[in-house]
C-alpha positions in Angstrom: -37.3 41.5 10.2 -38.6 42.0 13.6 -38.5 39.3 16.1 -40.4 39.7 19.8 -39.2 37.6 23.1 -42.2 36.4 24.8 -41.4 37.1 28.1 -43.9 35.2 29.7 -42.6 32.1 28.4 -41.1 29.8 31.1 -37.2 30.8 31.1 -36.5 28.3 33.5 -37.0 25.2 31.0 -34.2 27.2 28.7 -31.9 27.6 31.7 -32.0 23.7 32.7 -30.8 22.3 29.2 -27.2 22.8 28.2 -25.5 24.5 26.0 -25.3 22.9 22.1 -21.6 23.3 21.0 -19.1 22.1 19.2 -15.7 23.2 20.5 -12.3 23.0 18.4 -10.1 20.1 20.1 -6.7 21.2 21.3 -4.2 21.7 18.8 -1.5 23.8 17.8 -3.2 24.4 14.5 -5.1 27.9 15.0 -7.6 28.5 13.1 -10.5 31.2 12.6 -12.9 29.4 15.0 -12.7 27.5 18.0 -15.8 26.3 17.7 -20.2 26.3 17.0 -23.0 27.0 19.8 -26.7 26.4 18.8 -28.5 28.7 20.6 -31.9 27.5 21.5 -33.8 30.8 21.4 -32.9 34.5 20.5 -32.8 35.7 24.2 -29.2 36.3 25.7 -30.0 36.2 29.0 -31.6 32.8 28.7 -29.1 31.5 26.5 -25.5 33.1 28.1 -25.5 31.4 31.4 -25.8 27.9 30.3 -23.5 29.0 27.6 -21.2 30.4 30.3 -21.7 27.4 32.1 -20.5 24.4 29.7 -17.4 26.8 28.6 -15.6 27.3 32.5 -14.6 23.3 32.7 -12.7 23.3 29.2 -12.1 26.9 28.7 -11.5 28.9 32.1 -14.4 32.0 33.3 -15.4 33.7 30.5 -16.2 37.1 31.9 -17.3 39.0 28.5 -19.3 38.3 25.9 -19.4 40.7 22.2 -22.1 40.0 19.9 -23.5 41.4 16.7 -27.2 43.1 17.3 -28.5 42.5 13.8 -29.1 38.7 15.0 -30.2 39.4 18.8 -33.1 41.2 18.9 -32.3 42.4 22.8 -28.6 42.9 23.4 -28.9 43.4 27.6 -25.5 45.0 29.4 -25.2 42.3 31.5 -26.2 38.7 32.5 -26.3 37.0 35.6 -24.2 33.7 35.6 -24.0 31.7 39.1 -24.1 34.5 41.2 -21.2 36.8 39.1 -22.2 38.9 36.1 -21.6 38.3 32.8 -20.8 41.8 30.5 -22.8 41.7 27.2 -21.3 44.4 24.3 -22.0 44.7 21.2 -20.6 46.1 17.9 -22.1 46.0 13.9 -18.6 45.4 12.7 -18.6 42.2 14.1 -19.8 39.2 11.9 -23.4 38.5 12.9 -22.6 35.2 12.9 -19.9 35.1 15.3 -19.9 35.3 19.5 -16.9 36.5 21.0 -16.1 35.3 24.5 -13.8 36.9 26.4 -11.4 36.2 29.6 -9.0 38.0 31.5 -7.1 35.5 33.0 -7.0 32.8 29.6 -7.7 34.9 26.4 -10.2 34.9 23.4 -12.6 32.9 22.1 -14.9 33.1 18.7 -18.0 30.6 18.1 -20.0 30.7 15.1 -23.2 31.1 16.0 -25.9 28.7 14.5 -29.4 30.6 13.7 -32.1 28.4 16.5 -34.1 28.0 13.7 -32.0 25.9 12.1 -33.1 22.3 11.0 -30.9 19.9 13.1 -29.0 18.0 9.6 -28.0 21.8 8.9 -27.0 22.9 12.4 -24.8 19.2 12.9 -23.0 20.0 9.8 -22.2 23.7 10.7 -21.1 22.3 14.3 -18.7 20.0 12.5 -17.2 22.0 9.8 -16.8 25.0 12.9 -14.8 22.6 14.8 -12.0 21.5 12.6 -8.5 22.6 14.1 -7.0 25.1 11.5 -9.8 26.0 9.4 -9.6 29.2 7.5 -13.4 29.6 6.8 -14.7 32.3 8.9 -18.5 32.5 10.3 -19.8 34.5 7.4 -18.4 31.7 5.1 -19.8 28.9 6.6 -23.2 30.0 6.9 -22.8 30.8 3.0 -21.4 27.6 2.4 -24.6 26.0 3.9 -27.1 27.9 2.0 -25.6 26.5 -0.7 -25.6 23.2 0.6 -28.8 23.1 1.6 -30.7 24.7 -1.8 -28.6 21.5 -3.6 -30.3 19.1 -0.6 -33.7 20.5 -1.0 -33.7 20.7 -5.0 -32.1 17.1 -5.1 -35.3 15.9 -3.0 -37.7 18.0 -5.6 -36.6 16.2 -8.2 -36.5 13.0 -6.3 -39.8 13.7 -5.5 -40.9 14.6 -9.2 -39.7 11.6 -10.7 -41.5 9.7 -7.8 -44.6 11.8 -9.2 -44.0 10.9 -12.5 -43.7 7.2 -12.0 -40.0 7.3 -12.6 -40.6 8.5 -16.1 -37.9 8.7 -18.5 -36.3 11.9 -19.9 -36.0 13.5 -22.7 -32.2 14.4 -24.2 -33.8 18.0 -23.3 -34.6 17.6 -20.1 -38.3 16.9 -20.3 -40.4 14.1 -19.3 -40.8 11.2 -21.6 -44.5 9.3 -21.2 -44.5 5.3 -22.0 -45.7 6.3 -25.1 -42.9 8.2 -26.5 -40.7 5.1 -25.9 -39.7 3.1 -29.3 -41.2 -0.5 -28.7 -38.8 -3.5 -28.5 -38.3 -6.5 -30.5 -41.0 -7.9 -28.4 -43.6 -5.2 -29.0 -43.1 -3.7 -25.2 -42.6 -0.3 -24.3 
């Protein structure tokens, strides 16, 4: 897949919203995540500093950032957040689905990372299940986990849909669609 930033596109609209996440609340319960961020676009220089940004109240000054590159199309060296710079590094061992935000002073972090194409019922659910204190389902997982969920969400509403189509039509101990006609008539004579 090949994915081109349109650099002419106004960055500064990017830069003004904050940050989507979902952060772990403090526990004592560690688990593989300590949290989800929906990224808005594919470009980490638009998306770091706001990222960078919401993170320094709960978290402390992140002052390193590690990502995958089979998700991020451009992986700069650096970023420029409020006047400091950000160091971007990368590594394909990583999961793709994972950020990892680093800190001298307070320690390590790990997001999942939610795709910004995501459809927002998909991405709230990922947000949630990334945030529970102890969880043992790493970024890989999860995204698995709502493939899966959403396939069974999108075939439920095909059939929903089909037997909408069909006039709610009965079926058949095989699985096929039954017409009126096929029906045994009533005491009454009615189908």
């Amino acid at each position: 897949m090949t994915t081109t930033l349109d650099r002419t596109a106004p960055r500064d609209l990017a830069a003004e919203l904050p940050a989507r996440l979902s952060l772990t609340p403090k526990t004592t319960l560690a688990g593989l995540l300590d949290g989800a961020w929906w990224p808005r676009s594919r470009d980490l220089e638009v998306e770091l500093p706001p990222l960078a940004a919401a993170l320094e109240g709960p978290w402390g000054r992140v002052t390193r950032v590690t990502v995958n590159p089979a998700r991020w199309p451009v992986v700069p060296r650096t970023v420029a957040v409020d006047g400091r710079t950000l160091h971007v590094g990368w590594f394909t061992e990583q999961d793709p689905d994972k950020l990892i935000l680093l800190s001298y002073t307070v320690g390590r972090w790990d997001l999942l990372v939610i795709p910004p194409e995501t459809e927002p019922a998909a991405a709230a659910r990922l947000m949630a299940a990334a945030a529970i204190p102890g969880s043992v389902l790493a970024a890989g997982v999860l995204m698995a986990n709502e493939t899966v969920i959403g396939r069974g969400i999108r075939d439920a509403r095909r059939r929903e849909a089909a037997w909408e189509d069909e006039g709610g039509a009965c079926m058949s101990p095989f699985g096929e669609p039954m017409g009126r006609s096929a029906l045994p008539l009533s005491g009454n004579g009615w189908r």
